[in-house]
N, C-alpha and C positions, 0 to 999 in steps of 0.2 A: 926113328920113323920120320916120314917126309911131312914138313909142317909149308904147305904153300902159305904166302905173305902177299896179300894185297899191298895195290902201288903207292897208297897209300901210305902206307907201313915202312916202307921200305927203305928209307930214311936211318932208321933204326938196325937194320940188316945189311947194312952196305948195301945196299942196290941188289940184295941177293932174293930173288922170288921163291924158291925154295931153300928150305934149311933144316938141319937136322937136330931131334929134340928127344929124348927120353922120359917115361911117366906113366905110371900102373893108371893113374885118370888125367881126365885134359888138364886137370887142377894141379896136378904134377908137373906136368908135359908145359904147361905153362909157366910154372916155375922156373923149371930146367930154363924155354926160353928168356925167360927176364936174367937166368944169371950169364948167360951167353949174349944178350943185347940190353940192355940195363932200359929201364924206361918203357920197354913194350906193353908188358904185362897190364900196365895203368891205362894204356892206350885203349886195352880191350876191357880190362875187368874195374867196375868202379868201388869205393868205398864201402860199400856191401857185400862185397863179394859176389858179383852178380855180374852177368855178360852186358857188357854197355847195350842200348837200344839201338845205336847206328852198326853194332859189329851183328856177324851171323855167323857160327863159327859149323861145320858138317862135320861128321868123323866118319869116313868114306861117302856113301850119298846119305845119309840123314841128320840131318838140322840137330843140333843139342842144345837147350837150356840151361842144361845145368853142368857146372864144373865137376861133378860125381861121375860122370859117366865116364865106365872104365875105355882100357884102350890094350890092345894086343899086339903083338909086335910087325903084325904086316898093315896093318892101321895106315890111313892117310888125314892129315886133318889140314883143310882149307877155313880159312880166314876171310871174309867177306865188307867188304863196305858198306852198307848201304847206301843207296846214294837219295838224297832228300832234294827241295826245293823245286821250282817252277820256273 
C-alpha cells in the first residue's frame, strides 16, 4: 500500500515521498517500513509504543491514535509533521 512520508522524513526514504509498505495494522505496516528504512519507525513511534505528539498519522482521510488499527489492501496512509513554535 502507499505510505506518503513527510519532508521531514524523508531523509530516511532517500528523498522518496511515497513508498510502498505491507501490514494487516499500521503497527505492522510500520514495521514493514522500519525494516525497508531502518530508524524511521522511532522517528514516529516512541518508547511506549505510542504515536509521537509531533507526528499525525491518517489511514485514507481519518486521523488514527492508535497503532491497532487495521488496514486493507487499497488503504493509503499519510504521515504528518506537526509543525510547532511562534
Amino acid at each position: 500500500m502507499n505510505v506518503f512520508i513527510p519532508s521531514p522524513l524523508r531523509s530516511y526514504t532517500n528523498n522518496k515521498a511515497t513508498v510502498q509498505a505491507s501490514g494487516s495494522t499500521l503497527s505492522a505496516l510500520l514495521e514493514d517500513l522500519d525494516g525497508q528504512y531502518p530508524g524511521l519507525r522511532f522517528r514516529m513511534i516512541n518508547e511506549q509504543d505510542q504515536i509521537r505528539r509531533h507526528i499525525r498519522i491518517f489511514v485514507n482521510t481519518r486521523q488514527t491514535d492508535t497503532l491497532e488499527v487495521a488496514l486493507g489492501p487499497g488503504d493509503q496512509v499519510h504521515i504528518i509533521c506537526a509543525l510547532s513554535g511562534g
